[in-house]
RODO-2510 file (C-alpha; in nm, 4 decimals, decimal comma):
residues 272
     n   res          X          Y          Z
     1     x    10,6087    -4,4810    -1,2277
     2     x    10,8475    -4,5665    -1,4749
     3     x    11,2009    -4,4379    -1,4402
     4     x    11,5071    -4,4705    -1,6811
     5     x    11,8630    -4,2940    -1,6340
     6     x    12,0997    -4,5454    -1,8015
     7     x    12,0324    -4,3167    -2,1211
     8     x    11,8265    -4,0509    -2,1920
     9     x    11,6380    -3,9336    -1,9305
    10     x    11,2804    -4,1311    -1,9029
    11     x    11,0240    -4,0764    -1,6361
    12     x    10,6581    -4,1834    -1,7097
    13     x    10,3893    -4,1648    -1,4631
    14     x    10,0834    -4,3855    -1,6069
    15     x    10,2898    -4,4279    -1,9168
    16     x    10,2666    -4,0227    -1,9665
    17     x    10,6097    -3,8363    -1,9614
    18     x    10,6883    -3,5890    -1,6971
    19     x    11,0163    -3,4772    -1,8201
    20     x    11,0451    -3,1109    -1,8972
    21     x    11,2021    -2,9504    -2,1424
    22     x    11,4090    -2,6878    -1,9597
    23     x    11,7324    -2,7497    -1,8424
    24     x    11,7273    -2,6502    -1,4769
    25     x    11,4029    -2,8499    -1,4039
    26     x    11,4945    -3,1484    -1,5879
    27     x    11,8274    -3,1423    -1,3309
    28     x    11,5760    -3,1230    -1,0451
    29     x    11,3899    -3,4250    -1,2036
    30     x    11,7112    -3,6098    -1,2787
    31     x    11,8682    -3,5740    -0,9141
    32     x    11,4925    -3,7070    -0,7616
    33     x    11,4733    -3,9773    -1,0311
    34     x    11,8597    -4,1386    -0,9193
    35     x    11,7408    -4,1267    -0,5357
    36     x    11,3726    -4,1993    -0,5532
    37     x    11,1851    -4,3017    -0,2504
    38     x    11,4326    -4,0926    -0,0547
    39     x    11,4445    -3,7710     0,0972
    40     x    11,7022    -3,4893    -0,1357
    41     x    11,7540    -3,2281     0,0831
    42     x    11,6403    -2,8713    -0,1042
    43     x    12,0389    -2,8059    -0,0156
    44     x    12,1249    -3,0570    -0,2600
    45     x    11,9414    -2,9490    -0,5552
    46     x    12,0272    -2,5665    -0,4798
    47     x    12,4148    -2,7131    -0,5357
    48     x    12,3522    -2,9105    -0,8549
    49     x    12,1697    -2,6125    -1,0237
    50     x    12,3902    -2,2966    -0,8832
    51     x    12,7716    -2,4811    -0,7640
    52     x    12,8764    -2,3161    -0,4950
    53     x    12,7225    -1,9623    -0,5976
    54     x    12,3845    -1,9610    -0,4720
    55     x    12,1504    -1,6574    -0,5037
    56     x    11,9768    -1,5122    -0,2682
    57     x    11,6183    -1,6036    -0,4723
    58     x    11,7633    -1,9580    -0,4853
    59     x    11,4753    -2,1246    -0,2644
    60     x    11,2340    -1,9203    -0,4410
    61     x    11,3531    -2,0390    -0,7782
    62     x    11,3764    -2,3882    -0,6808
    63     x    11,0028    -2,4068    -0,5690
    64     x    10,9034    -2,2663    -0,8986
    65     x    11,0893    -2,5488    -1,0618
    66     x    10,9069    -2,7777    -0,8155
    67     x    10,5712    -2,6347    -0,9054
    68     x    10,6925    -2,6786    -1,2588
    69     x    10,7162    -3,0490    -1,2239
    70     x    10,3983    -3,1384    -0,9920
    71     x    10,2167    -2,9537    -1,2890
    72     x    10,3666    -3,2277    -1,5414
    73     x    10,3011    -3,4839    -1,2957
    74     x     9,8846    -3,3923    -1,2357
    75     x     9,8752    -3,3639    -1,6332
    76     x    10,0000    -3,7475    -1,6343
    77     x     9,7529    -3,8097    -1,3294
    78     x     9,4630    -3,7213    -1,5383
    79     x     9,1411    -3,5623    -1,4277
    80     x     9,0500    -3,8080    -1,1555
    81     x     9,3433    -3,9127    -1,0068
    82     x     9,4311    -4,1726    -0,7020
    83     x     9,6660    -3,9719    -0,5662
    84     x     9,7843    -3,5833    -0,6156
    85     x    10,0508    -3,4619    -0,8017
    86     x    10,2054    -3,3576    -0,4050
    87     x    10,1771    -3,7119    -0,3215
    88     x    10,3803    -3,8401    -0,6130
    89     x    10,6394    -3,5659    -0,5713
    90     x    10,6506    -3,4942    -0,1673
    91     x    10,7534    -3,2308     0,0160
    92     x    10,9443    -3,3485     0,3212
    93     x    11,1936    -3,2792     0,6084
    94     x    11,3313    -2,9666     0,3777
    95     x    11,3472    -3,1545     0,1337
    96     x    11,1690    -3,3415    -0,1667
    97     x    11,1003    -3,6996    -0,2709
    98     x    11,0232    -3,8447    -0,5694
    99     x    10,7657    -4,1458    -0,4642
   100     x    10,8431    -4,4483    -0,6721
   101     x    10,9137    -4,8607    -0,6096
   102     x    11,2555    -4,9874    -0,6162
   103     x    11,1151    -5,1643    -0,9484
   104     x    11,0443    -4,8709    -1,1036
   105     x    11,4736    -4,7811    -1,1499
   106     x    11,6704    -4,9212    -1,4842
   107     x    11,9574    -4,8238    -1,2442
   108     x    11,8274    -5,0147    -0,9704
   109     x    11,7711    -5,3226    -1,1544
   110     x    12,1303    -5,2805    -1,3151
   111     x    12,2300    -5,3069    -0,9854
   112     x    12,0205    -5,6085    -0,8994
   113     x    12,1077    -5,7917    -1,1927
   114     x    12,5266    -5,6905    -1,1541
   115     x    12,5188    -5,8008    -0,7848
   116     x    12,3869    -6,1366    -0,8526
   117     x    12,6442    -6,1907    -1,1396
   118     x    12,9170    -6,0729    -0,9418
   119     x    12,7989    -6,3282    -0,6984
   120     x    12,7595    -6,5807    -0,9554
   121     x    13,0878    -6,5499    -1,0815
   122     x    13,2722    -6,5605    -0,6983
   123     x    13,0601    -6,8722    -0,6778
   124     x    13,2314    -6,9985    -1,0011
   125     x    12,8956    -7,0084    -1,1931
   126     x    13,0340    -6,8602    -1,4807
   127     x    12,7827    -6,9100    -1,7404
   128     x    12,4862    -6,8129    -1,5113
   129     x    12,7361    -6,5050    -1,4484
   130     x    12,7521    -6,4055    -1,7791
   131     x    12,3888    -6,4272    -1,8421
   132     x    12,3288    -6,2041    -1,5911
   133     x    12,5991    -5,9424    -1,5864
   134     x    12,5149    -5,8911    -1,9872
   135     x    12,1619    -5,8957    -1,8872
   136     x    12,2708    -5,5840    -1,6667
   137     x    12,4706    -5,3942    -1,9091
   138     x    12,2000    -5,4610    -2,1275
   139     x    11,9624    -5,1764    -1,9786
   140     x    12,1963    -4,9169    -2,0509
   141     x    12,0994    -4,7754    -2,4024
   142     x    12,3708    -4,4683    -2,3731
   143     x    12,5893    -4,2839    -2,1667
   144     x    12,3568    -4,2191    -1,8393
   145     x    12,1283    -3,8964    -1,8429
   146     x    12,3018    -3,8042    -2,2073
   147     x    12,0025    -3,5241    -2,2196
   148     x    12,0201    -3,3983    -1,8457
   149     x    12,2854    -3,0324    -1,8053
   150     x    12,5043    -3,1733    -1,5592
   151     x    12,5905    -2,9748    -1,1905
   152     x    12,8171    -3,0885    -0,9414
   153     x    12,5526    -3,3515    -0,7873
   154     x    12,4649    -3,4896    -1,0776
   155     x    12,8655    -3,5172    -1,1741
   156     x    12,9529    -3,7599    -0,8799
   157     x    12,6523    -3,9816    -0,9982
   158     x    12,7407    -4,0208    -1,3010
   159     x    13,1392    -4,0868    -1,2091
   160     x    13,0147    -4,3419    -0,9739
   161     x    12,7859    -4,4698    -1,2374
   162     x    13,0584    -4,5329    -1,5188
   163     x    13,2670    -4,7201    -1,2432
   164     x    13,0031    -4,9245    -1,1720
   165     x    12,8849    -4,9788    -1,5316
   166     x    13,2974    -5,0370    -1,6211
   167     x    13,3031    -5,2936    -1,3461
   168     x    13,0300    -5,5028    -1,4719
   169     x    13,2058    -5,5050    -1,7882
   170     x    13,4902    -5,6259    -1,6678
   171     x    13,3271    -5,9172    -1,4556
   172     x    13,0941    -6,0052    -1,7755
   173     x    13,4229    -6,0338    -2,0375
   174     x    13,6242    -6,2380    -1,7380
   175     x    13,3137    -6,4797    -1,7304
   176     x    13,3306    -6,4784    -2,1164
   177     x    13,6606    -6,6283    -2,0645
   178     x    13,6516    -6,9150    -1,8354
   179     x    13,3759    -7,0639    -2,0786
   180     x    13,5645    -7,0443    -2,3645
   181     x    13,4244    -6,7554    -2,5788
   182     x    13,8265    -6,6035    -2,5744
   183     x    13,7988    -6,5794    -2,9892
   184     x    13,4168    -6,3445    -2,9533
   185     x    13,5622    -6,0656    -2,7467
   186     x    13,8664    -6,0036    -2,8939
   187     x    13,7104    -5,6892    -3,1260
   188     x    13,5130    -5,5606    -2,7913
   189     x    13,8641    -5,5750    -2,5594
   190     x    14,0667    -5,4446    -2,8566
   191     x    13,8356    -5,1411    -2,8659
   192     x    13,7797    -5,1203    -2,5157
   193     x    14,2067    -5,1173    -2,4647
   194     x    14,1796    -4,7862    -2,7485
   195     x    13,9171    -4,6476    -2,5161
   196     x    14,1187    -4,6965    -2,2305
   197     x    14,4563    -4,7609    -2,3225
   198     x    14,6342    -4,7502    -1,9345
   199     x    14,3559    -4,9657    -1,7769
   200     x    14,5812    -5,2756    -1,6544
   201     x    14,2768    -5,5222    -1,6329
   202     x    14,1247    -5,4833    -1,9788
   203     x    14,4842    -5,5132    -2,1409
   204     x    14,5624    -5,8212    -1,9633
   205     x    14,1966    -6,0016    -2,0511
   206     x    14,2793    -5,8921    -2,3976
   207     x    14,6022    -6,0763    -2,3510
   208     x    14,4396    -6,3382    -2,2367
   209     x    14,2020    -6,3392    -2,5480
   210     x    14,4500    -6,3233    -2,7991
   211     x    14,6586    -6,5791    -2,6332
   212     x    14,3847    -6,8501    -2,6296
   213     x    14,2814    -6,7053    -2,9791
   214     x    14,6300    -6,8485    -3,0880
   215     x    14,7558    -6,4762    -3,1232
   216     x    15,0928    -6,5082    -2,8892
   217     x    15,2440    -6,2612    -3,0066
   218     x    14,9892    -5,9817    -3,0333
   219     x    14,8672    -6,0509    -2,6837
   220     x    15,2567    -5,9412    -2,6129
   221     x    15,2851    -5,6710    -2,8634
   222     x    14,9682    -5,5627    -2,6102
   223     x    15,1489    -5,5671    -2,3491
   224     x    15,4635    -5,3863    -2,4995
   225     x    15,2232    -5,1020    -2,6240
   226     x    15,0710    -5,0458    -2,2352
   227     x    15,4483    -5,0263    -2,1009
   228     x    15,5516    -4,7841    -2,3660
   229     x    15,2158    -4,5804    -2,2904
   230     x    15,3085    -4,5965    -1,8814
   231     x    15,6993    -4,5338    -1,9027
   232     x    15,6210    -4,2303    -2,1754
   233     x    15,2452    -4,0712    -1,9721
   234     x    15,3362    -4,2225    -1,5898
   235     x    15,7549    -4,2748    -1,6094
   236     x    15,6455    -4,6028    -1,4103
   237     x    15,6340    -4,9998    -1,5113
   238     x    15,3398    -5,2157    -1,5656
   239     x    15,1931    -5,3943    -1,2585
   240     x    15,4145    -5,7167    -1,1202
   241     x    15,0952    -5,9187    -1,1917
   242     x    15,0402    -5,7942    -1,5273
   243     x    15,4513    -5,8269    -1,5553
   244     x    15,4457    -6,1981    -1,4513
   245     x    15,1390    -6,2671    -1,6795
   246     x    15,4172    -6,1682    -1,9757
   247     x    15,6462    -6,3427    -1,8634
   248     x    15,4208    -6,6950    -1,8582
   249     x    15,2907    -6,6538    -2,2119
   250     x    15,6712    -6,5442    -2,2849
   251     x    15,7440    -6,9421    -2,1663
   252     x    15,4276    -7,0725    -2,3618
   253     x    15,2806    -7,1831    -2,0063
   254     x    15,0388    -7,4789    -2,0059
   255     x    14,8062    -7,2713    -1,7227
   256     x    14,7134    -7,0028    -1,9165
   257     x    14,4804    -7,2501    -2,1707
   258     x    14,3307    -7,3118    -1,8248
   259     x    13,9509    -7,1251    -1,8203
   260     x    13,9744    -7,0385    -1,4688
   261     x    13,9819    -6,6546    -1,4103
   262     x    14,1183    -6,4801    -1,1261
   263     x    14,1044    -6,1188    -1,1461
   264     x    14,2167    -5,9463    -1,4566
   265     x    14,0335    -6,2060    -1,5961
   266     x    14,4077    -6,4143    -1,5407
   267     x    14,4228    -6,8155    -1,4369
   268     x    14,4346    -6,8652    -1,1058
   269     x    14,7735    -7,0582    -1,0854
   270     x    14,8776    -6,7313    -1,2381
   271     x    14,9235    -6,5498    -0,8962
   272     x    15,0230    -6,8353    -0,6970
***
């Protein structure tokens, strides 16, 4: 089985789509694909398709939507299959499971590939980091299930996703920087900072960039423009770390030229 969720919604079963077209099953489908090989208790699909206001025919309907999908699943089986369509989608423990390998997931080889970057980069292996953590963020082709009506369930997921996606980001762009490619991400950081114009840790590797870019003062016209957005949206100051990070390209300090990053994608020496 082939599954994709960092995108459109993608899952093959001997290269034949099972997807449906209709909203409610393809919800069903989605919630199974993100937790394949485990048990999602019928409880759990009854809240991402109804909320909190479940009918009374709600166990009815979800069956039919269940029957819905084995059907698409024995048409991809073909006429002599080596398993049923009930094996591939299993009824179990009142519950369903979608039967598939770990290597079957986009999202679990994201995952895969982010951990060992992170771990790369914690090691100080930056350019094997940033190999793999772009190698990661690489699978994703869109915003995650961009065709999939979104319930409660599938709401967390996705939040959890985006964290996990933004993370990677940030850990890829911090390994851009302690091997020297400051001067190819300033565009990326610059639009990322639009995107996400209070996020501390993408203005200060953007300060960062532009500093080492030779840009002094717009990596402090950066900073300026996140404390006007905090004292105007938050009536609070930017971080002390973020503060002192000001203050050292402020004094022109040797340090910063230093590829060494330490969260925020910041020097080490920075914070001691």
């Amino acid at each position: 089985m082939e599954i994709k969720v960092l995108g459109p919604l993608l899952v093959r079963e001997r290269g034949t789509s099972i997807v449906p077209s209709a909203g409610k099953p393809r919800q069903i489908l989605a919630v199974l694909a993100l937790r394949a090989g485990r048990v999602v208790p019928a409880a759990t699909l009854m809240e991402e398709i109804w909320g909190q206001d479940i009918p009374r025919s709600a166990a009815t309907t979800l069956q039919t939507y269940i029957l819905q999908l084995r059907r698409k699943i024995a048409n991809a089986l073909g006429e002599t299959p080596s398993r049923t369509s009930k094996e591939v989608l299993v009824t179990s423990y009142g519950g369903y499971l979608l039967r598939a390998a770990p290597d079957d997931s986009d999202l679990r080889e994201f995952e895969r590939q982010s951990a060992a970057g992170g771990a790369a980069l914690e090691r100080g292996d930056a350019h094997a980091a940033a190999e793999l953590l772009s190698r990661a963020l690489g699978l994703w082709s869109g915003e995650a299930l961009a065709d999939v009506p979104v319930g409660p369930v599938l709401g967390l997921d996705l939040v959890g996703m985006e964290e996990a996606r933004m993370r990677t980001l940030e850990q890829r762009i911090e390994a851009d920087l302690s091997i020297g490619r400051h001067a190819g991400i300033v565009a990326e950081l610059r639009m990322l900072v639009a995107r996400f114009p209070m996020q501390e840790s993408l203005v200060a590797q953007l300060m960062l960039a532009l500093y080492r870019s030779g840009s002094t003062w717009r990596a402090l016209e950066s900073f300026q423009r996140l404390r006007s957005t905090l004292v105007e949206e938050l009536g609070i100051e930017p971080s002390a770390r973020l503060q002192e990070l000001h203050g050292r390209m402020l004094a022109g300090c040797a340090t910063l030229d230093l590829p060494e990053p330490a969260g925020y994608g910041v020097p080490a020496r920075l914070s001691a």
